[in-house]
N, CA, C, O and CB atoms as a CASP TS submission, in Angstrom:
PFRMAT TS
TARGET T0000
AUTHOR 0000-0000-0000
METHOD Language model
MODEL 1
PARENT N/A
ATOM      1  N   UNK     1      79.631  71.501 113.296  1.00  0.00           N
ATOM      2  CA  UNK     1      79.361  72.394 114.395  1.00  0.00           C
ATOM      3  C   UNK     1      78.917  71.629 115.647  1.00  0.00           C
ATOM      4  O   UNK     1      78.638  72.184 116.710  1.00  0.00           O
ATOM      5  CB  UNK     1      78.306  73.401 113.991  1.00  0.00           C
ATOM      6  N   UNK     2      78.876  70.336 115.436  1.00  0.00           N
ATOM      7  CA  UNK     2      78.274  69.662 116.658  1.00  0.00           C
ATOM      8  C   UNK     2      79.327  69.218 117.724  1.00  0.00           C
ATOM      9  O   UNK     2      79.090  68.411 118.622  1.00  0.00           O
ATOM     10  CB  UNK     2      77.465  68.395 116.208  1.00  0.00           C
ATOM     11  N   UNK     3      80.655  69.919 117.488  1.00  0.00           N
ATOM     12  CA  UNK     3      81.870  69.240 118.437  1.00  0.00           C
ATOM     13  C   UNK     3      81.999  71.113 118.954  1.00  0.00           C
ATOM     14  O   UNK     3      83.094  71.604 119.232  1.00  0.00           O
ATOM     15  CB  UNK     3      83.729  68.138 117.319  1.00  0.00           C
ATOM     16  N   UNK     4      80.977  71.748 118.987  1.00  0.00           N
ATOM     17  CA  UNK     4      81.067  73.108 119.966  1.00  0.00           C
ATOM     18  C   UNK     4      79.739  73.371 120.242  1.00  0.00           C
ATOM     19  O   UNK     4      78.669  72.917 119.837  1.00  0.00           O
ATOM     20  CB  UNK     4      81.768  74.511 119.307  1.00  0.00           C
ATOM     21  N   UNK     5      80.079  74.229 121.043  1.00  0.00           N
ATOM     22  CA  UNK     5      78.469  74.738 122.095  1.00  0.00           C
ATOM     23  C   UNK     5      78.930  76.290 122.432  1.00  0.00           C
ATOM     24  O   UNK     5      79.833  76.565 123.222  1.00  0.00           O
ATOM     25  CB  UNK     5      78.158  73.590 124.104  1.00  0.00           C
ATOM     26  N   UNK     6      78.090  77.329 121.637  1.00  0.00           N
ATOM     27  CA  UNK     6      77.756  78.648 121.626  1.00  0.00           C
ATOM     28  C   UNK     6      77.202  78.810 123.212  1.00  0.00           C
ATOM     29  O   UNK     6      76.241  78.224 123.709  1.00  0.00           O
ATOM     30  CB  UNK     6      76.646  78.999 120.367  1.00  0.00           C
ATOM     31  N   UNK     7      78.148  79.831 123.885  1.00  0.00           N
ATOM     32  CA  UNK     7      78.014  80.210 124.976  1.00  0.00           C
ATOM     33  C   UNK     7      78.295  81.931 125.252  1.00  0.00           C
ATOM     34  O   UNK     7      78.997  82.742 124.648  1.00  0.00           O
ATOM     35  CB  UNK     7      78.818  79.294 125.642  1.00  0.00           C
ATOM     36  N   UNK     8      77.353  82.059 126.515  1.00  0.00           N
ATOM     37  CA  UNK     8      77.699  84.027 126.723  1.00  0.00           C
ATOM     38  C   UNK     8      78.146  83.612 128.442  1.00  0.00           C
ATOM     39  O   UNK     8      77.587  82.896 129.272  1.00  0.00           O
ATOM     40  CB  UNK     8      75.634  85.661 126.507  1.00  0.00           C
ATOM     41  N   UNK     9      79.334  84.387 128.483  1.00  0.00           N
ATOM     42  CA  UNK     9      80.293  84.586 129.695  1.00  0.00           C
ATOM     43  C   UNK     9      80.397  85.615 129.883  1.00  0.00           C
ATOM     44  O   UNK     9      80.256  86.436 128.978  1.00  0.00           O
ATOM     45  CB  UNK     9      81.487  84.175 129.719  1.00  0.00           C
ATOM     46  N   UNK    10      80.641  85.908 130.954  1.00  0.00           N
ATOM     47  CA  UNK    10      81.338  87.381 131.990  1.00  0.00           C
ATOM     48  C   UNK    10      82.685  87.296 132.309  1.00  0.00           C
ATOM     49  O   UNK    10      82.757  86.283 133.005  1.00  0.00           O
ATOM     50  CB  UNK    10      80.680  87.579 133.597  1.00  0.00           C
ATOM     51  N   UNK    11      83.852  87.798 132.196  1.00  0.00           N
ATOM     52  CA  UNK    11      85.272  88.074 132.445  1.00  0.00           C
ATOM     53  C   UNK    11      85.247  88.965 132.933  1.00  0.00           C
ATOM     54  O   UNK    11      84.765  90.019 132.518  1.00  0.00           O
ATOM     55  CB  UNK    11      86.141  88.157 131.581  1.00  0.00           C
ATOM     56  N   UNK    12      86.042  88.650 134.480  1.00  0.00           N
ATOM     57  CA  UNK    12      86.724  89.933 134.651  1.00  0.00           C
ATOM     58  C   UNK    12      87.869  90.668 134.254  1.00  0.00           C
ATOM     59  O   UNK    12      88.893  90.337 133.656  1.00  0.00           O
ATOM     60  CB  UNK    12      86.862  89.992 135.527  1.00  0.00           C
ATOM     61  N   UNK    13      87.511  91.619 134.670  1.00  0.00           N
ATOM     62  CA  UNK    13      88.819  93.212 133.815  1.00  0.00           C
ATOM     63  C   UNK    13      90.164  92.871 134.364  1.00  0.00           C
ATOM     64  O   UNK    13      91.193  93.023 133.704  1.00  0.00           O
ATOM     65  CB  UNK    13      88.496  95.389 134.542  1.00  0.00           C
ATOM     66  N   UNK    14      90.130  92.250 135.992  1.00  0.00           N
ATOM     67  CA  UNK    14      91.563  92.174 136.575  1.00  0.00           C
ATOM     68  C   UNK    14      92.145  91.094 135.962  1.00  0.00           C
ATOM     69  O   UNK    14      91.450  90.239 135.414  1.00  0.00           O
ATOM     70  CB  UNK    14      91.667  92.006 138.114  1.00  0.00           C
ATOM     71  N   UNK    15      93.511  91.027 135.997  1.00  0.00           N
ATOM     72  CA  UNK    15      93.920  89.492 135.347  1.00  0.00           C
ATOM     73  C   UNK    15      93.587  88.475 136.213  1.00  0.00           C
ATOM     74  O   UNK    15      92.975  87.412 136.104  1.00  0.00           O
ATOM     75  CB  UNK    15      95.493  89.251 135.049  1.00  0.00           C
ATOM     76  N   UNK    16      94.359  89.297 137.447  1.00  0.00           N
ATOM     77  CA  UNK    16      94.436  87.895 138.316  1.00  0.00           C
ATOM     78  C   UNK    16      93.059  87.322 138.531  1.00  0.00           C
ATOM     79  O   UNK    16      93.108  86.141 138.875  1.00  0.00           O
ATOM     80  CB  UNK    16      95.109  88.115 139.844  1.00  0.00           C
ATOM     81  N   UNK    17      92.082  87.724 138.446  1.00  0.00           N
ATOM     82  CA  UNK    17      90.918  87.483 138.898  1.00  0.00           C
ATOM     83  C   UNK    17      90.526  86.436 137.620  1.00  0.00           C
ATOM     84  O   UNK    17      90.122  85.278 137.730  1.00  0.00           O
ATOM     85  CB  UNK    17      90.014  88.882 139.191  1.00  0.00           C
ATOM     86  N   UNK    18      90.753  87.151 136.460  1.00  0.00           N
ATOM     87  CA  UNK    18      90.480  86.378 135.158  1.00  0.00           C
ATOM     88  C   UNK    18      91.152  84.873 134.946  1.00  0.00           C
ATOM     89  O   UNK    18      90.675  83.844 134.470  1.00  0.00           O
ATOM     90  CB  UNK    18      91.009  87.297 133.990  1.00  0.00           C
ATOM     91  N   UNK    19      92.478  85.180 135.505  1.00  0.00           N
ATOM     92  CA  UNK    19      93.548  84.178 135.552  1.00  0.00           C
ATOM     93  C   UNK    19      92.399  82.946 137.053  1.00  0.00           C
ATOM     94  O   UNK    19      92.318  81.790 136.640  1.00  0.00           O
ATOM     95  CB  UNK    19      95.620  85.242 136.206  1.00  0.00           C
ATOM     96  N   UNK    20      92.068  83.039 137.703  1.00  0.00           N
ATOM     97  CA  UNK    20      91.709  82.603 138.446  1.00  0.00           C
ATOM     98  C   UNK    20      90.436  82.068 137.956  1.00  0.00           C
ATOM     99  O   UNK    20      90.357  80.860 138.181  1.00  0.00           O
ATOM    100  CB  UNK    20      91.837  83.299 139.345  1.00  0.00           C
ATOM    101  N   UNK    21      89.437  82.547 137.377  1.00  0.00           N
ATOM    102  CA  UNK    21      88.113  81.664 137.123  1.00  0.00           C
ATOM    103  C   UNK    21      88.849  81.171 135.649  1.00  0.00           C
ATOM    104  O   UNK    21      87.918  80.511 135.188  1.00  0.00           O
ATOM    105  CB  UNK    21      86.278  82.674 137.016  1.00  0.00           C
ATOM    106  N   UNK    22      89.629  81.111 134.923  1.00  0.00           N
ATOM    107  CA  UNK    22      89.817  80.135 134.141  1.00  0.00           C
ATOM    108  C   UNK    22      90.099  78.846 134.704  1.00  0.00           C
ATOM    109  O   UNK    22      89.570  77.758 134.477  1.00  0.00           O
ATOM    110  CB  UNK    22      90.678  80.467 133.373  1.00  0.00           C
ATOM    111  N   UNK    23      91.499  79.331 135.868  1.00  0.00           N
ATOM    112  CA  UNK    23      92.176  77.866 136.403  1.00  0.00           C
ATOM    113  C   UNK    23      90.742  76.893 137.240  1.00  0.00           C
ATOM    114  O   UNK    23      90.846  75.715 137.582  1.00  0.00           O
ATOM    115  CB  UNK    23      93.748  78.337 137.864  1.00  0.00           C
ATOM    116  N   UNK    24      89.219  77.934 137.458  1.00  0.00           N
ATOM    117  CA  UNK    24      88.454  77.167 138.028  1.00  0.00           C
ATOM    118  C   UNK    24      87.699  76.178 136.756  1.00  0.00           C
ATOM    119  O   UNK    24      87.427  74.978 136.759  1.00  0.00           O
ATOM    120  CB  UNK    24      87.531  78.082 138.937  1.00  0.00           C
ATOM    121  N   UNK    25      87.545  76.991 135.945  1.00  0.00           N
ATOM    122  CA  UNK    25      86.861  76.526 134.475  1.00  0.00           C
ATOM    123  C   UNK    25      87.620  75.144 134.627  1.00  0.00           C
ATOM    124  O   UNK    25      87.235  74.006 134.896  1.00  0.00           O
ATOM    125  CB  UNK    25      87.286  77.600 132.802  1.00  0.00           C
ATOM    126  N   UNK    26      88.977  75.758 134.316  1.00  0.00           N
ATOM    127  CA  UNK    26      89.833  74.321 133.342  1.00  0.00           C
ATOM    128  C   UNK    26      89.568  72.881 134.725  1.00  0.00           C
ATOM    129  O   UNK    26      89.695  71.696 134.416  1.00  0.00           O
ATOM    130  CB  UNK    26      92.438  74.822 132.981  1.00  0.00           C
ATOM    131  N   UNK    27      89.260  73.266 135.942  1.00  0.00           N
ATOM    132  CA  UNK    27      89.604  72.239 136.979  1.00  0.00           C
ATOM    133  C   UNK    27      88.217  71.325 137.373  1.00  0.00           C
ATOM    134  O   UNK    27      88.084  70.361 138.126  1.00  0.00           O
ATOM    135  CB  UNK    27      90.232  73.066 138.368  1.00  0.00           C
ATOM    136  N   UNK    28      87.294  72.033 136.563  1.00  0.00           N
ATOM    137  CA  UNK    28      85.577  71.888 136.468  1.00  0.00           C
ATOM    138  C   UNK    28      85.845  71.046 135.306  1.00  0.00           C
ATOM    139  O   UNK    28      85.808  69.837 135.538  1.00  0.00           O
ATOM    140  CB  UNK    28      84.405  73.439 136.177  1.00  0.00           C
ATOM    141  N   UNK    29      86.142  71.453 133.940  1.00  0.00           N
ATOM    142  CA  UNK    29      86.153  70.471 132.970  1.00  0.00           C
ATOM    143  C   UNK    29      87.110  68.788 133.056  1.00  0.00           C
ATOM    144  O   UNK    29      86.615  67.700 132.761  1.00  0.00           O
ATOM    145  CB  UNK    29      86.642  71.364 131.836  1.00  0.00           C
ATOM    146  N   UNK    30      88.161  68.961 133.409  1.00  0.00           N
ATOM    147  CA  UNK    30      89.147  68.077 133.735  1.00  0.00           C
ATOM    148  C   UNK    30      88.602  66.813 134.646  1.00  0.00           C
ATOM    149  O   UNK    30      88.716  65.602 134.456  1.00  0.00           O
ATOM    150  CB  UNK    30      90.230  68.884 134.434  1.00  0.00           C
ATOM    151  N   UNK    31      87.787  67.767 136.007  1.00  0.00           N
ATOM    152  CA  UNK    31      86.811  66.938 136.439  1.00  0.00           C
ATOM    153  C   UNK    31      85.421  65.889 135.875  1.00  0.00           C
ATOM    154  O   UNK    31      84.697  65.057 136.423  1.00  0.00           O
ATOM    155  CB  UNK    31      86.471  67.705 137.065  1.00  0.00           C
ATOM    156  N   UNK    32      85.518  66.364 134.731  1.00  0.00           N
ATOM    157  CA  UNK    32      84.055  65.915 133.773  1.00  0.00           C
ATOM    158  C   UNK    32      85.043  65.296 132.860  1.00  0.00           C
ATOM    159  O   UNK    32      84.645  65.846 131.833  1.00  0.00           O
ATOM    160  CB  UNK    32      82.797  67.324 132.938  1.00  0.00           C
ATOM    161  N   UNK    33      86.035  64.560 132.467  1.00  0.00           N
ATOM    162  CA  UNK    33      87.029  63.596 131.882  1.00  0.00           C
ATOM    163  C   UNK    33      86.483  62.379 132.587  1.00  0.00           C
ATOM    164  O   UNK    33      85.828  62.456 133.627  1.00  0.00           O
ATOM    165  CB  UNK    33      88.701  63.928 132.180  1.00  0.00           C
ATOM    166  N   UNK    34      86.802  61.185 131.934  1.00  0.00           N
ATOM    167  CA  UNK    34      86.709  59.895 132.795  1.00  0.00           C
ATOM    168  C   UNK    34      88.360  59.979 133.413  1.00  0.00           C
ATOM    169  O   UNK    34      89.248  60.821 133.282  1.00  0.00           O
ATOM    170  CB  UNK    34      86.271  58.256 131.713  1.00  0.00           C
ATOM    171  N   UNK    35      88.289  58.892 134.017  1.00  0.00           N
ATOM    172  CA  UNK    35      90.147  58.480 134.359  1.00  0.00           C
ATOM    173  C   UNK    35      90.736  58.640 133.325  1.00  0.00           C
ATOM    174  O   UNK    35      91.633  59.466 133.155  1.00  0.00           O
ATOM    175  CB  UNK    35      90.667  56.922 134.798  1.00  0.00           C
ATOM    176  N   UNK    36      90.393  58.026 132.670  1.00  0.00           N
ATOM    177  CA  UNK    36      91.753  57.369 131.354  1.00  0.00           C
ATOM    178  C   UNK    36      91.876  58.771 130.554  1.00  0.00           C
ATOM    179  O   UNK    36      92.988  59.185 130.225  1.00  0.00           O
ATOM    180  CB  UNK    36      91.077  55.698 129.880  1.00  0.00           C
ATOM    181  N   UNK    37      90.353  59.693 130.165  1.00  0.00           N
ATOM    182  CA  UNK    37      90.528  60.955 129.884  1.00  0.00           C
ATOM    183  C   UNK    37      91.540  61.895 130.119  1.00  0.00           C
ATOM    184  O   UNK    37      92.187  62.364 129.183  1.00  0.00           O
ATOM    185  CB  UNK    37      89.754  61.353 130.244  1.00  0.00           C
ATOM    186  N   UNK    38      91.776  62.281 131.535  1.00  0.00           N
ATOM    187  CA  UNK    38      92.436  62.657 132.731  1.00  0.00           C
ATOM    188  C   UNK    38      94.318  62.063 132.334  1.00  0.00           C
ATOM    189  O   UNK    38      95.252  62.687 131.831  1.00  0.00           O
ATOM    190  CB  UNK    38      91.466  61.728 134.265  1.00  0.00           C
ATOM    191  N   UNK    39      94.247  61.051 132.694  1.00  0.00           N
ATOM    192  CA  UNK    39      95.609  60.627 132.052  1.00  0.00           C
ATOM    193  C   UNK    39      96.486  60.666 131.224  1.00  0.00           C
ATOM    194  O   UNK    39      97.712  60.628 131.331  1.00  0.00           O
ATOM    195  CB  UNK    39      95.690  60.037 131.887  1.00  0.00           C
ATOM    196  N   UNK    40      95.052  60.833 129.395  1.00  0.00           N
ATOM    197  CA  UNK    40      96.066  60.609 128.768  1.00  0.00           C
ATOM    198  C   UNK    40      96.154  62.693 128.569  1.00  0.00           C
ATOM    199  O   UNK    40      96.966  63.078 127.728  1.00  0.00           O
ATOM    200  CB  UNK    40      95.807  59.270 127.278  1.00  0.00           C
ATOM    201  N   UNK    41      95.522  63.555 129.162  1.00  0.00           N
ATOM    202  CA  UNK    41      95.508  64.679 129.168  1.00  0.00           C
ATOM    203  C   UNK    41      96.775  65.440 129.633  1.00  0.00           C
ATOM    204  O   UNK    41      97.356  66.453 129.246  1.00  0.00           O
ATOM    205  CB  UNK    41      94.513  64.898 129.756  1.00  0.00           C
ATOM    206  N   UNK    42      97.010  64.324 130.855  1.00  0.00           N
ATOM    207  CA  UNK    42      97.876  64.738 131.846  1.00  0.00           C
ATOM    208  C   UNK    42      99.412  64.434 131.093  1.00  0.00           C
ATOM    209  O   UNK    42     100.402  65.161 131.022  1.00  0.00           O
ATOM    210  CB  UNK    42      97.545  63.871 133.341  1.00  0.00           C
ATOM    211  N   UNK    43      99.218  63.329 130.674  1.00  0.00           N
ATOM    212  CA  UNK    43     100.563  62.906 129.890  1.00  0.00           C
ATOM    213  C   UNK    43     100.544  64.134 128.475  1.00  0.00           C
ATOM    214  O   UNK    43     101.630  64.608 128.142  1.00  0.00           O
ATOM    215  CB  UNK    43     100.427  60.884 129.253  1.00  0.00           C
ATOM    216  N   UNK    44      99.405  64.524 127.806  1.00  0.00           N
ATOM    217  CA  UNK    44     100.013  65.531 127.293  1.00  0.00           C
ATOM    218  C   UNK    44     100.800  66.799 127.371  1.00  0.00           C
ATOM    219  O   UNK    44     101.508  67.493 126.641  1.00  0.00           O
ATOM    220  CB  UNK    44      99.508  65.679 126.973  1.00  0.00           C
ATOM    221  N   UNK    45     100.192  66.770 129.010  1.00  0.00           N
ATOM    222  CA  UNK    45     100.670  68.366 129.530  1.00  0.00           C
ATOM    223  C   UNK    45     101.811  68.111 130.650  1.00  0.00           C
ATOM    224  O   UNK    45     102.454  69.020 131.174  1.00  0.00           O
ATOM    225  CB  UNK    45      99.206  69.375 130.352  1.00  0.00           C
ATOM    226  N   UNK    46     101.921  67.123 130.854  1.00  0.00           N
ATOM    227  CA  UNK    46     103.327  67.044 131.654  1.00  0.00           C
ATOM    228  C   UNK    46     103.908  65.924 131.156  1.00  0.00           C
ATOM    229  O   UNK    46     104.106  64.819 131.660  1.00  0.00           O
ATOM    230  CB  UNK    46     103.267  66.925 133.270  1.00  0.00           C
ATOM    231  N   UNK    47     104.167  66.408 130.018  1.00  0.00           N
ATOM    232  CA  UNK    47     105.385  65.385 129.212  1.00  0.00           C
ATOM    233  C   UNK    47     106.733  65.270 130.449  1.00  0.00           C
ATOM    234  O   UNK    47     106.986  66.071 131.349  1.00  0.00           O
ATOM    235  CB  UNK    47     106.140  66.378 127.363  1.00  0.00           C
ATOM    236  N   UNK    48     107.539  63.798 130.050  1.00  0.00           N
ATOM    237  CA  UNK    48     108.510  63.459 131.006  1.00  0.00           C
ATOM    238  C   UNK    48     109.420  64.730 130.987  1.00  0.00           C
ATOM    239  O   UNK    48     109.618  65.437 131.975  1.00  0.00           O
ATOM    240  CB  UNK    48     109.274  62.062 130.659  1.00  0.00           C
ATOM    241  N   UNK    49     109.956  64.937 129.726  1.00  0.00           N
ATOM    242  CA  UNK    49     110.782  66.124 129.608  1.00  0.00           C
ATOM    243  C   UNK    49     110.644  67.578 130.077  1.00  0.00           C
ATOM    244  O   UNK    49     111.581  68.338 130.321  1.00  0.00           O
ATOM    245  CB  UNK    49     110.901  66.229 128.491  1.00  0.00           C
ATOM    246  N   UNK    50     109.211  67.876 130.176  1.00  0.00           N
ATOM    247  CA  UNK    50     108.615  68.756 130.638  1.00  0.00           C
ATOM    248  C   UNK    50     108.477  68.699 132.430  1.00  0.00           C
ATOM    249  O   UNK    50     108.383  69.614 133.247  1.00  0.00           O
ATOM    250  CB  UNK    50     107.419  68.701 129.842  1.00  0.00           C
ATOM    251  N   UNK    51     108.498  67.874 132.522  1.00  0.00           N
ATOM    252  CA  UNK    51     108.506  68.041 134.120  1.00  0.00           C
ATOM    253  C   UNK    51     109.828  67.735 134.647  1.00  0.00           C
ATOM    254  O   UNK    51     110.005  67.937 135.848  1.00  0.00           O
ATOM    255  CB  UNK    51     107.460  67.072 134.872  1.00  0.00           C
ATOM    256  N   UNK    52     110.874  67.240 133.875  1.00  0.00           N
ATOM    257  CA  UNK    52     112.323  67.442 134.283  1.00  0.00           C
ATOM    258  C   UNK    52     112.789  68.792 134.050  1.00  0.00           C
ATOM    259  O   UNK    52     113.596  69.364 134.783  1.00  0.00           O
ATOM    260  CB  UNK    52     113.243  66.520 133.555  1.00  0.00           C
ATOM    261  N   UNK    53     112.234  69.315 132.954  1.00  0.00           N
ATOM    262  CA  UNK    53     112.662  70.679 132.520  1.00  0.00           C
ATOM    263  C   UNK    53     112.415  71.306 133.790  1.00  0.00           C
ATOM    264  O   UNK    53     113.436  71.786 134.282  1.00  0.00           O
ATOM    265  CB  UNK    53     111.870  71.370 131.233  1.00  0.00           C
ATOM    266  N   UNK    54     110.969  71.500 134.728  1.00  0.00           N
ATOM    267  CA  UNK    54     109.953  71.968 135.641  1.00  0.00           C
ATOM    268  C   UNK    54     111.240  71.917 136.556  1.00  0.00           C
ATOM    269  O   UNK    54     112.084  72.813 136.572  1.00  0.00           O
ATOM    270  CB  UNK    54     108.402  71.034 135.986  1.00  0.00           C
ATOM    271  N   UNK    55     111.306  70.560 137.451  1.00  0.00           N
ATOM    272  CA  UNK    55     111.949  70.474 138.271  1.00  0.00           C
ATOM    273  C   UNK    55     113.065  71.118 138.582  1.00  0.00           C
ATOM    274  O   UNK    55     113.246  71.746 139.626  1.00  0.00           O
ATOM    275  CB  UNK    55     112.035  69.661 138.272  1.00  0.00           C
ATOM    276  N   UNK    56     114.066  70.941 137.431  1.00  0.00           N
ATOM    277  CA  UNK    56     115.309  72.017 137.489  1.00  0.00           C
ATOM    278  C   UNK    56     115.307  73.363 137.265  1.00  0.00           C
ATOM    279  O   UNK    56     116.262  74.103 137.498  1.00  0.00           O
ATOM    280  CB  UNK    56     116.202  71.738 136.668  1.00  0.00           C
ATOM    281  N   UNK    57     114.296  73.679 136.836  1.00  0.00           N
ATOM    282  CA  UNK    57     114.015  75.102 136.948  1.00  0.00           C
ATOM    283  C   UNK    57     113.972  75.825 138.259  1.00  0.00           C
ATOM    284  O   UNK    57     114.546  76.844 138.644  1.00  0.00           O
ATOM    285  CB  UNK    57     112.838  75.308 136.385  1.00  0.00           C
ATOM    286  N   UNK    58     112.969  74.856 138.943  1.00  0.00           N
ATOM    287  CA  UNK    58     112.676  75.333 140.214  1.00  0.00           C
ATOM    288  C   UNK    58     113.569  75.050 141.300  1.00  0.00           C
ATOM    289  O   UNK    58     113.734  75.559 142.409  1.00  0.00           O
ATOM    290  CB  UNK    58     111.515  74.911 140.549  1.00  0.00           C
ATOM    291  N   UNK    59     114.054  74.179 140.732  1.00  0.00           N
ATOM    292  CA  UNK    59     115.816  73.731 141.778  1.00  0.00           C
ATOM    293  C   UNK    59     116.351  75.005 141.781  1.00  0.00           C
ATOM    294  O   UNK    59     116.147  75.742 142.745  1.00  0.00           O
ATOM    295  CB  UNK    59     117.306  72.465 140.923  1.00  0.00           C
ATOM    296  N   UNK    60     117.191  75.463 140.568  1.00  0.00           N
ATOM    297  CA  UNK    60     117.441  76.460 140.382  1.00  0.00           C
ATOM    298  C   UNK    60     117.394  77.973 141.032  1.00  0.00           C
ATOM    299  O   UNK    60     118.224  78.854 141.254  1.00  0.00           O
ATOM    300  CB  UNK    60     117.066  76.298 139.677  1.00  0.00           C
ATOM    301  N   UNK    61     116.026  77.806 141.211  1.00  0.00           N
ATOM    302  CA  UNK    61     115.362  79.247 141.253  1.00  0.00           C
ATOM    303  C   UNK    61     114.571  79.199 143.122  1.00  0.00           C
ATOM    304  O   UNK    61     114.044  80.142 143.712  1.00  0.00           O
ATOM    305  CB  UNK    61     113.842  79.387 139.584  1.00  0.00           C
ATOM    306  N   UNK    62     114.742  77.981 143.546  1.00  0.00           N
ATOM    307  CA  UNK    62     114.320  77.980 145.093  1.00  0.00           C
ATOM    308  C   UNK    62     115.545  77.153 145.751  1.00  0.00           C
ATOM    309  O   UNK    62     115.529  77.302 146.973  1.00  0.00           O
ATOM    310  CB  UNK    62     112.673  77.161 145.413  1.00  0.00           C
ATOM    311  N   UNK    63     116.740  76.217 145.247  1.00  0.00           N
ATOM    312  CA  UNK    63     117.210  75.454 145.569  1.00  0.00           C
ATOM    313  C   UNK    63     118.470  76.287 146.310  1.00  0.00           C
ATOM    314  O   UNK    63     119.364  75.669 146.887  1.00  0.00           O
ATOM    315  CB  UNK    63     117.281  74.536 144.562  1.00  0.00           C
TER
END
């Protein structure tokens, strides 16, 4: 139990609003990573393939 921490939060009802203090949460924690943290995070979440996938999508869809 020592790799979590029991916490009480408030959510809001709207999404977008909800959708919005998460993306602040997640940009608060990310910030509290060292560098190398940060990196190898980043390489999980924007795999090469994944951001070629990204790109042509949005080619696509704005191009």
């Amino acid at each position: 139990m020592d790799k979590l921490k029991l916490t009480v939060d408030v959510e809001p009802k709207n999404k977008y609003e909800k959708a919005k203090q998460d993306l602040l949460k997640a940009w608060k924690s990310i910030r509290e990573l060292s560098p190398e943290e940060q990196r190898v995070l980043a390489e999980e979440f924007f795999d090469a393939a994944q951001v070629a996938a990204a790109v042509e999508m949005f080619g696509k869809r704005f191009g």
